[in-house]
C-alpha positions in Angstrom: 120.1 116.1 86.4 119.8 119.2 87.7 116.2 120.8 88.7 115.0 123.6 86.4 114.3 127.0 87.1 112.8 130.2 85.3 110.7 128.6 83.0 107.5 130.2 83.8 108.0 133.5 82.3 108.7 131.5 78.9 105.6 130.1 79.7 103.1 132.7 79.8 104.8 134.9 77.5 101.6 135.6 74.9 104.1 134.8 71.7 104.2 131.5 73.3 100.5 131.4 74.0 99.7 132.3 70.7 101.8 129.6 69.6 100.3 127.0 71.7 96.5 128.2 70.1 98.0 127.5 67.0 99.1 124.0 67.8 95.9 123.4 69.7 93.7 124.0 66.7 95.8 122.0 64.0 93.6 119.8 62.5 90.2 121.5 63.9 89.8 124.2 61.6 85.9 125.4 61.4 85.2 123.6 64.6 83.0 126.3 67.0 84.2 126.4 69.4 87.9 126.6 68.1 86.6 129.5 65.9 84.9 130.7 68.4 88.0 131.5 70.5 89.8 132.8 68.1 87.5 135.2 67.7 88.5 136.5 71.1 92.4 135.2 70.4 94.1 138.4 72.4 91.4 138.4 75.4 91.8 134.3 75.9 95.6 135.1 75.5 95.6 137.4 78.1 93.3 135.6 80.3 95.5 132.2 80.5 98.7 134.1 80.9 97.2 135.6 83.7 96.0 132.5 85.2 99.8 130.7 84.7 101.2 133.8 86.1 99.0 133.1 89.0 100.0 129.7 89.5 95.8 129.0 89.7 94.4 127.1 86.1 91.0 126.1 85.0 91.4 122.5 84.7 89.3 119.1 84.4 86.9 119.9 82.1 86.7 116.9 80.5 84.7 115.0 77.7 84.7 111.1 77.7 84.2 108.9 73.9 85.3 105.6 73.8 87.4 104.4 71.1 87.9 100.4 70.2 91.7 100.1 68.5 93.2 98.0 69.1 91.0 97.6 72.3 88.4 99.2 73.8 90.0 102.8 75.5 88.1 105.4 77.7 89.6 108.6 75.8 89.6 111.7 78.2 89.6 114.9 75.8 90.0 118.5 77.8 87.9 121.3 76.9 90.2 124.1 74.3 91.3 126.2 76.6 92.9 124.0 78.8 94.8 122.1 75.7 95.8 125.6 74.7 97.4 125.8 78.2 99.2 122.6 77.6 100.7 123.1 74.9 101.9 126.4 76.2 103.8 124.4 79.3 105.4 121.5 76.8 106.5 124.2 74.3 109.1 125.4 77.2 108.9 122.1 79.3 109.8 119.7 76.3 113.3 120.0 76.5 113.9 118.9 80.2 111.4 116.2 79.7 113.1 115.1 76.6 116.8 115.3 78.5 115.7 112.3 80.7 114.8 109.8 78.2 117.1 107.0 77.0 117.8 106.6 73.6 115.6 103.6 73.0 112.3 104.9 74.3 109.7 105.6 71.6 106.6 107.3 72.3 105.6 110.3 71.9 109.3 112.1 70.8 110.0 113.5 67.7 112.3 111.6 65.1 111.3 108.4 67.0 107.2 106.4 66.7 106.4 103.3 66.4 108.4 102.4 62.7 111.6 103.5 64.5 110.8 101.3 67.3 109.9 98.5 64.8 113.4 99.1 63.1 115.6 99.2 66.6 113.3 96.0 67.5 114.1 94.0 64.2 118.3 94.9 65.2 118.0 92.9 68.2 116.1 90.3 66.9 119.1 89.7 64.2 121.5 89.8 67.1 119.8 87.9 70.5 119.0 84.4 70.8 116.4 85.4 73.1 113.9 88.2 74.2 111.6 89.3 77.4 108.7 90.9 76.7 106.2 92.9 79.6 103.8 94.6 79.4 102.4 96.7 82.3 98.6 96.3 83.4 96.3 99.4 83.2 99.5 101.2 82.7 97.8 104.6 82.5 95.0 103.8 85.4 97.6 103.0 87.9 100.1 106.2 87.6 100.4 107.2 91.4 99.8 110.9 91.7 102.4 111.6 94.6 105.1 109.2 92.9 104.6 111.0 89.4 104.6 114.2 91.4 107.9 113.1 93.5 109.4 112.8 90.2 108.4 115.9 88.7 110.3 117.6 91.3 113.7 116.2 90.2 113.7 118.1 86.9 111.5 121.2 87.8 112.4 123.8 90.8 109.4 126.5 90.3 106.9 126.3 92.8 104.4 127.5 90.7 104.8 125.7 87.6 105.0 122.6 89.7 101.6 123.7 91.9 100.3 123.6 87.8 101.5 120.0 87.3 100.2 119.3 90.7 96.5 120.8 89.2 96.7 118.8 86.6 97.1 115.5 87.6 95.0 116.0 90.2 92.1 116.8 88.2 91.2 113.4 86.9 91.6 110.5 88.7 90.6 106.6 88.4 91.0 105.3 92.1 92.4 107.5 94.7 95.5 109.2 93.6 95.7 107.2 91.0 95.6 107.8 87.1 96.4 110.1 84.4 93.9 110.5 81.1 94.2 109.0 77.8 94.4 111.9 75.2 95.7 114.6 76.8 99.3 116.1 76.1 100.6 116.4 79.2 99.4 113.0 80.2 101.9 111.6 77.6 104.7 113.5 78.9 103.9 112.5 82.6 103.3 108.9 81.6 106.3 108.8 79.3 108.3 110.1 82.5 107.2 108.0 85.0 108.4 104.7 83.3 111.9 106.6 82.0 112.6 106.3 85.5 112.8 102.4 85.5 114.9 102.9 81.7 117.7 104.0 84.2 116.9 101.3 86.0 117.5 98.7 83.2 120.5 100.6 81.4 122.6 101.6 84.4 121.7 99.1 87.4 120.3 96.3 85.4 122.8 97.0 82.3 120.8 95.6 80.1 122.0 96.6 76.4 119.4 95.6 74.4 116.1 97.1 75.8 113.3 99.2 73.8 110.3 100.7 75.6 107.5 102.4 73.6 104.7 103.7 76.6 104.2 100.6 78.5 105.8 98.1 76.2 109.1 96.9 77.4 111.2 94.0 75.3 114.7 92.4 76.9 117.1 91.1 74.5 119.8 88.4 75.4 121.8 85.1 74.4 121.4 83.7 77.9 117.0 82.7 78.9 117.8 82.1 82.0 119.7 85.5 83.1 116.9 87.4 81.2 114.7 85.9 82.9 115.5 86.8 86.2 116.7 90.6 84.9 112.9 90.7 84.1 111.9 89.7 87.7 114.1 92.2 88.7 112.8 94.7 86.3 108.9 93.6 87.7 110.1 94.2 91.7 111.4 97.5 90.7 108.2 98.7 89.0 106.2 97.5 92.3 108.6 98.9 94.4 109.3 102.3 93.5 106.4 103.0 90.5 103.5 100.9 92.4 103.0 99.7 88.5 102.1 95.9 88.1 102.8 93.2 85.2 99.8 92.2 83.2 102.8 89.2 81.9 106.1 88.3 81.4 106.8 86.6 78.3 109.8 84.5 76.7 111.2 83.3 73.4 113.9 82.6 71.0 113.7 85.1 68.6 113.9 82.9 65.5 110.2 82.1 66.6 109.2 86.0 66.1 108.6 89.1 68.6 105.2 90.6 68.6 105.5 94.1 69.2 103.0 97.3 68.2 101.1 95.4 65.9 103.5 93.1 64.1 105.5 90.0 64.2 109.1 91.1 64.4 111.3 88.2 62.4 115.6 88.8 62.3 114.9 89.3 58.5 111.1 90.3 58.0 108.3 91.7 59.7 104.6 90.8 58.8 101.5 92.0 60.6 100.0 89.7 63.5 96.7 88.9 63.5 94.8 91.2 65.6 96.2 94.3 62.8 95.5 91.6 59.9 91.4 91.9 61.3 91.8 95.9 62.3 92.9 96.5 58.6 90.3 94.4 57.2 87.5 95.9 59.0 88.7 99.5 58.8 88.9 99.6 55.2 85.6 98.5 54.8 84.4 101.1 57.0 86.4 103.6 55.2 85.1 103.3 51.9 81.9 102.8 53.3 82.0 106.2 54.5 83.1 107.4 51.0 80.4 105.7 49.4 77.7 107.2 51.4 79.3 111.0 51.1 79.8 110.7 55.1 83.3 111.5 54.0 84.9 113.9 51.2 87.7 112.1 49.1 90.0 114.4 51.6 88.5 112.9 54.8 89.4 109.7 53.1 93.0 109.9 52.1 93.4 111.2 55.3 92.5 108.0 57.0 93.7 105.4 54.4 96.6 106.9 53.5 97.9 106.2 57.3 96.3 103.0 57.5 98.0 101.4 53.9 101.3 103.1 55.5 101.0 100.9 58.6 99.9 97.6 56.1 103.4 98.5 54.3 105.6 98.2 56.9 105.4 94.4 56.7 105.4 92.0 54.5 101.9 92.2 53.4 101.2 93.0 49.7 98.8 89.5 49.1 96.7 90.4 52.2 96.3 94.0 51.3 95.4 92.4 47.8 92.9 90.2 48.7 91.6 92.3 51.0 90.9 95.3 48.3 89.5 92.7 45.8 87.2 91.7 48.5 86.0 95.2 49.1 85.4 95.4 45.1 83.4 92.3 45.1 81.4 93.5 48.4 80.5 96.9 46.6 79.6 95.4 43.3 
């Protein structure tokens, strides 16, 4: 794929500035110190277009809150302005990110999420005797700066945009060199990158047909164990190799037996929740219509989180255990 070039001016052009505010501060209306720079929308504008312009950003500002679902995750928020500068770069860099990706990665791209990956998953399962699952091991802790950086290269030409990238990864770290943050847009990007390069690996060198990846995630599909097998050990050398990324496991099984992937047990005919999302669902609805009860959160609040949390319960076959679950909660509160 050939590198890209003139994207900067896109960049800091202010309609796409002002565009990037506005994606910035959905869902944070009334928030200070969102309000509080749009007060002074044109001069911040102004300001960051300058800076891009530049090639020199105010980055790594961050704020740290951890956050326990499904497990416990150090969450690495940047201050406004710098997530106002992100969104600038994605609006324009999107599409050469996007170009890169394989069909059946999931994350983080439109018209794809976790239900599609749920849907492409259940396919296979009616189709392969067998699947591989792996799962990578601190997956976003142990990105390597100058490997994500090497790669980064390959689709981008401008020495200033890419002196940007370079600023941004660089401004949070976990070891040496190593590690991108947990929240942050361009984080998903870079991490969603890194591991598309091993997707090439498995569709053009491993040839692997059945494959889906959603972030770290990876599940092989075959008829023969024994050949998927060693296409996984293949896949695992690869990843040490040329990513420096290692396995937290390797795991086989007919399919008939169930897949468990992104919170559910994948059958060839039915999906129902596994247990971990069973307890998740429990315990967050209680806490939800706790808050509700004690006017910590309007009826709006509410919807907004139950709504997505019911949505998640649907997916799978699950209607008793949502039952018994909201019959619980009546008895609890009365």
């Amino acid at each position: 794929m050939k590198a890209a070039n003139n994207l900067l001016d896109k960049i800091y052009d202010l309609d796409n500035i002002n565009l990037a505010f506005w994606k910035a501060r959905k869902g944070k209306n009334g928030i200070n110190y969102v309000e509080k720079y749009r007060e002074y929308l044109t001069y911040n504008s102004v300001k960051l277009a300058s800076e891009i312009t530049n090639g020199v950003v105010s980055v790594g500002n961050y704020s740290f809150f951890k956050v326990f679902d499904p497990k416990e995750r150090l969450i690495c928020a940047a201050d406004f302005s710098e997530r106002v500068l992100q969104h600038a770069i994605m609006n324009i860099c999107h599409p050469r990110f996007e170009k890169f990706q394989i069909f059946d990665s999931y994350a983080s791209r439109k018209e794809k999420g976790t239900y599609a990956a749920i849907e492409r998953a259940k396919s296979y399962q009616k189709k392969y005797k067998w699947f591989l699952k792996l799962d990578i091991s601190k997956y976003f802790d142990s990105i390597d700066h100058e490997i994500l950086f090497f790669y980064l290269q390959r689709i981008f030409k401008e020495k200033k945009l890419l002196s940007i990238f370079e600023q941004i990864i660089n401004s949070y770290c976990t070891n040496k060199g190593k590690g991108v943050p947990v929240g942050n847009l361009c984080s998903q990007y870079f991490a969603n990158h890194y591991l598309a390069i091993s997707d090439h690996y498995v569709k053009e060198q491993l040839k692997i047909k059945a494959y889906v990846r959603y972030m770290d995630d990876m599940v092989l599909w075959g008829n023969d164990q024994k050949q998927l097998i060693e296409n996984g050990r293949l896949l695992e050398q690869f990843l040490l190799d040329k990513l420096k990324l290692n396995l937290k496991f390797l795991y086989s099984n007919q399919t008939r037996f169930g897949l468990s992937f992104l919170g559910y047990v994948i059958f060839k005919d039915k999906i129902h929740l596994n247990k971990n999302s069973r307890k998740r669902f429990s315990a967050k609805l209680k806490a939800y219509n706790k808050k509700l009860k004690h006017n910590e959160w309007t009826e709006n609040e509410y919807q907004k989180h139950i709504l997505p949390l019911l949505a998640f319960a649907k997916k799978a076959e699950s209607h008793n255990f949502r039952n018994t679950c909201l019959i619980q909660q009546y008895k609890d509160d009365n």
